[in-house]
C-alpha positions in Angstrom: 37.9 58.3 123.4 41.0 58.6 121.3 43.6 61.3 121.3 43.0 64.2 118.8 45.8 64.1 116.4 46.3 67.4 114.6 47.4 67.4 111.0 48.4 70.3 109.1 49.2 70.2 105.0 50.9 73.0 103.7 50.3 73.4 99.9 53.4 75.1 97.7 52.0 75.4 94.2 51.6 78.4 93.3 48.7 76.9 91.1 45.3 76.9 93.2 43.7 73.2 93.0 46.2 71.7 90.8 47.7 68.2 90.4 49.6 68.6 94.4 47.0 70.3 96.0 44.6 67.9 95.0 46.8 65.3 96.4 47.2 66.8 99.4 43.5 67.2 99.8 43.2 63.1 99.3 46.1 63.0 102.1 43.8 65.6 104.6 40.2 64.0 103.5 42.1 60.8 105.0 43.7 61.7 108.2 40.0 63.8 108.8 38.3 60.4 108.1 40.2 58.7 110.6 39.3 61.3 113.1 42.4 63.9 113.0 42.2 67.5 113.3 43.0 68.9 110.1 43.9 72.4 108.4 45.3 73.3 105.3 48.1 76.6 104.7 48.6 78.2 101.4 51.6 79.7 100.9 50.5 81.2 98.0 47.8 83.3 100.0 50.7 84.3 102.2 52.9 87.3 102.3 56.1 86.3 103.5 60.0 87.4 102.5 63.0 84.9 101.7 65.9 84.7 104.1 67.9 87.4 103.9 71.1 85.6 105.0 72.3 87.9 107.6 73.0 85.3 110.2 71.1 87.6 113.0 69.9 84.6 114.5 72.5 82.5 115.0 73.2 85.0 117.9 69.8 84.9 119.6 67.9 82.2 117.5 65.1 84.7 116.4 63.9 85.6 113.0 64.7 90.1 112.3 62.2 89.4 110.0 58.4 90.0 111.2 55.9 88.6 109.1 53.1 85.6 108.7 56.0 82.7 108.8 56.9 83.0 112.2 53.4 82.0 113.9 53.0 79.1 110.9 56.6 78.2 112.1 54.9 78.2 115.8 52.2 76.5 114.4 54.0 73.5 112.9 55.9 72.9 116.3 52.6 72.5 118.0 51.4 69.7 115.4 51.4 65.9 115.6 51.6 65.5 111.7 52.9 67.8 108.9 52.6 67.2 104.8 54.2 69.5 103.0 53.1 69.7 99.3 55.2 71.0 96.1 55.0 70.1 92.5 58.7 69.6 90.8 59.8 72.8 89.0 63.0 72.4 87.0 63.8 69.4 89.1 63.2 71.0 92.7 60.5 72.0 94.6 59.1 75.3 93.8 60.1 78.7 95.0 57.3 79.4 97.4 57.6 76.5 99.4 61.8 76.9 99.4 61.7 80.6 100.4 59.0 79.1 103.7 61.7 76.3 104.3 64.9 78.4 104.2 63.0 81.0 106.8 63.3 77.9 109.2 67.1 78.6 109.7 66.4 80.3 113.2 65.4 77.3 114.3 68.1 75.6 112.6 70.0 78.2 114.7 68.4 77.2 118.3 68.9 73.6 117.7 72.6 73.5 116.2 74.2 77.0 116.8 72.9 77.7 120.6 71.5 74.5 121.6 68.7 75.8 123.1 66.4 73.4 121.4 66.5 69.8 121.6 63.7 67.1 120.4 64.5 63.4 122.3 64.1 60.4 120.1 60.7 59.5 121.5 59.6 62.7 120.6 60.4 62.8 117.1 58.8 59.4 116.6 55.4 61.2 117.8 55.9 63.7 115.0 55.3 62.3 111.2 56.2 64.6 108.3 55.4 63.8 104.9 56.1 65.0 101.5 53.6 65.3 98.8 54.0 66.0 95.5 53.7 65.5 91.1 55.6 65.9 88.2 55.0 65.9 84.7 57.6 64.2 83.5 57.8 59.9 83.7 61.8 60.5 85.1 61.6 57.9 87.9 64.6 60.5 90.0 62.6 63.5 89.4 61.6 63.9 92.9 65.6 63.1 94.1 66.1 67.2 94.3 63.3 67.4 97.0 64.1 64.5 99.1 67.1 66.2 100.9 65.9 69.6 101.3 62.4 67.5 103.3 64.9 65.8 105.4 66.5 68.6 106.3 63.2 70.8 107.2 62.0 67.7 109.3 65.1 67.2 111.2 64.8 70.7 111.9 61.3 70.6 113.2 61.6 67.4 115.1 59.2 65.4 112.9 59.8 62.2 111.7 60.4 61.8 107.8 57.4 59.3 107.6 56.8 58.8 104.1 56.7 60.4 100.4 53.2 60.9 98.8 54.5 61.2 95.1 52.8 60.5 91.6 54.7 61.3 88.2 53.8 61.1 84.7 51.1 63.8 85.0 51.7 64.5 81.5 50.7 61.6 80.1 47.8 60.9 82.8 46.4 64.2 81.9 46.2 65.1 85.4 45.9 63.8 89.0 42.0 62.7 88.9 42.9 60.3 85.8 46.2 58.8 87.8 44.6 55.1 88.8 45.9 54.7 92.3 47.6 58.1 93.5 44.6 59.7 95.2 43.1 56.5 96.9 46.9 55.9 97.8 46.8 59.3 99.5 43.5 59.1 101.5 44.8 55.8 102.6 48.1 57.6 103.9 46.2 60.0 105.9 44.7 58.0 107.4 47.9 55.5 108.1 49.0 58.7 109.8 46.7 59.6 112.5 45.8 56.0 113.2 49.7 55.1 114.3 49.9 59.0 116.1 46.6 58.1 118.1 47.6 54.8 119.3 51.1 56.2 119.9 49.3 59.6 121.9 46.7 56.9 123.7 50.2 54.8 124.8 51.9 57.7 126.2 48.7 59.2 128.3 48.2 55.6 129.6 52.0 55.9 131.0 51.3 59.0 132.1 47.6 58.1 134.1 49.4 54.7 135.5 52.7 56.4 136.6 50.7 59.3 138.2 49.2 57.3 141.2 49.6 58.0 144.8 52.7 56.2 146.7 
């Protein structure tokens, strides 16, 4: 039997089964077809507070702040695959999925400030993150603003920046479900995903069974 590889998109539109989420569905319906584990967040649903800046945890690399982030945050670290979905506001992602991202800067803090956590090379190529999201607008740089701030959260996490899932022109298609290619393009993703995690899960058990052996 393969591995279980365990796949979790969080969605961060504050529109309910719009243009992104609907991608990010295609992305999940994919990874599930191909036998991953798969959950879906909405931040929206969430109540969570922005960073309040205060630098607290760049002396013991925990959070003051107490509310549903810091099991998601727990969460994440315990996935194979991440997707993080936003549609482009004003030329960035959108505020409830940069208020989640900026509440990762005590891990920023563990990994950079205190050096108390540390993700090896191997590791980070077990861990795909991707980035999903839509425009309106035909710009072909209008995704540019989002591409660092994904980097960033990624590098953070110890995922590997995998790929981007991104369609634009929504204006003109009239939404997602009339683009020709972006949501079969999406399932196929998904399922790109959890095929190269299980074979990459199955090679490391098998190194693991053969090395375990009695001398």
């Amino acid at each position: 039997m393969d591995p279980v590889v365990s796949v979790l998109g969080i969605s961060g539109s504050p529109r309910r089964h719009g243009n992104t989420e609907t991608l990010l569905d295609a992305f999940l319906d994919g990874a599930r077809e191909a036998g991953g584990e798969v959950d879906k967040v909405v931040l929206k649903t969430m109540e969570y507070a922005p960073c309040q800046g205060c630098n607290a945890c760049h002396k013991d690399g925990v959070c003051i702040i107490e509310d549903a982030l810091i099991p998601l945050f727990d969460r994440i670290l315990s996935m194979d695959a991440i997707a993080l979905a936003s549609p482009i506001y004003t030329m960035g992602i959108t505020a409830e999925m940069k208020g989640f991202l900026d509440r990762a800067q005590y891990l920023w803090a563990r990994k950079y400030i205190l050096k108390t956590q540390y993700f090896t090379r191997e590791h980070i190529r077990r861990h795909k993150g991707v980035f999903i999201s839509t425009a309106g607008t035909g710009w072909e740089n209008v995704f540019s603003g989002a591409f660092p701030i994904m980097t960033a959260f990624f590098d953070i996490m110890g995922f590997e920046y995998y790929d981007n899932i991104i369609a634009n022109d929504m204006d003109r298609y009239k939404g997602i479900r009339n683009h020709p290619t972006a949501l079969a393009g999406a399932r196929e993703k998904g399922e790109t995903v959890v095929r190269i995690l299980s074979e990459l899960k199955g090679k490391e058990e098998g190194t693991q069974e053969s090395g375990s052996g009695a001398i």
